[in-house]
C-alpha positions in Angstrom: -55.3 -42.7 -285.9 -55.1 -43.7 -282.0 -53.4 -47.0 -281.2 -52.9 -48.5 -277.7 -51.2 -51.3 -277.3 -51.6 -53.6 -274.3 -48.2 -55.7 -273.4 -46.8 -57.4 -270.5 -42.9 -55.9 -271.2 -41.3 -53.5 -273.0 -37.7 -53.3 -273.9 -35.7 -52.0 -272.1 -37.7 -51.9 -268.8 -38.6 -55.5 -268.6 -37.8 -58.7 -271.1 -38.6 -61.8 -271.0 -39.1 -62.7 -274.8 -39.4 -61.0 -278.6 -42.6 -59.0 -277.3 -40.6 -56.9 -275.8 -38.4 -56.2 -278.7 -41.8 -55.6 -280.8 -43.4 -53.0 -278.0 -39.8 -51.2 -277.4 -39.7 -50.5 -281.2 -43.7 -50.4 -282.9 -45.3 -47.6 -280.9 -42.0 -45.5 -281.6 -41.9 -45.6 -285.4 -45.9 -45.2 -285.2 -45.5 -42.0 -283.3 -42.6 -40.8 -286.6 -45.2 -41.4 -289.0 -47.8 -39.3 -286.8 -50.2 -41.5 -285.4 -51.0 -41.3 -281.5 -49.3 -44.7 -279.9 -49.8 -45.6 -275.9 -48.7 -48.9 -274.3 -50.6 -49.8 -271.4 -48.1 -51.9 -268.9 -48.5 -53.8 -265.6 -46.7 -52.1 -262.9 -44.4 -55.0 -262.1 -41.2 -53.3 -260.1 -38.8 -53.1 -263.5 -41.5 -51.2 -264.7 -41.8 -48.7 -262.1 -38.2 -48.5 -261.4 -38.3 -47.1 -265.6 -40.7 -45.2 -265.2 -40.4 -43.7 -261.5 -42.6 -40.2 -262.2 -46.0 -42.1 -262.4 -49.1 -40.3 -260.7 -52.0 -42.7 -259.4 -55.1 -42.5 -261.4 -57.6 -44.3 -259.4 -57.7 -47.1 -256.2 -60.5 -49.1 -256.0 -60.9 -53.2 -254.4 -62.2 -55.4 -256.8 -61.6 -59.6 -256.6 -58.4 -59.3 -257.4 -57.7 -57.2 -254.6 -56.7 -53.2 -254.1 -55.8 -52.2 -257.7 -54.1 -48.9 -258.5 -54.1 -47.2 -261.7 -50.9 -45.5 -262.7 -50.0 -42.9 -265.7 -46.5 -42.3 -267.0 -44.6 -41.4 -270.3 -42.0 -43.5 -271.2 -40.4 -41.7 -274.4 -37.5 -44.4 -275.1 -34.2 -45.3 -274.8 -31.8 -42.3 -274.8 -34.5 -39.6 -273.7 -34.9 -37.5 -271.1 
């Protein structure tokens, strides 16, 4: 099974509330039990400050302005 989640924050990188408890923790023990988790985030500075080896995807203008897509892994607290 493929999962992707879509969140505003993720613990640690950025909390504001209890979603970011939940997206810190679900996608992990989904991954233990074998199925394929992603998390898309925004790219709000804590975010890329977390996750500072990101590779741009795509640029395109649109009317919310110049958008850039981003990839990165994240693999959790305590990895490397």
């Amino acid at each position: 099974m493929k999962v992707l989640h879509a969140c505003s924050e993720l613990y640690p990188l950025l909390k504001t509330g209890g979603l970011a408890d939940v997206m810190g923790a679900l996608p992990f023990a989904q991954k233990e039990i074998g199925i394929d988790a992603r998390i898309v985030l925004p790219a709000y500075p804590a975010i890329i400050a977390g996750i500072p080896d990101t590779v741009v995807v795509s640029e395109f203008d649109n009317f919310a302005g110049h958008i850039v897509l981003r990839y990165g892994e994240y693999k959790g607290v305590g990895s490397t």
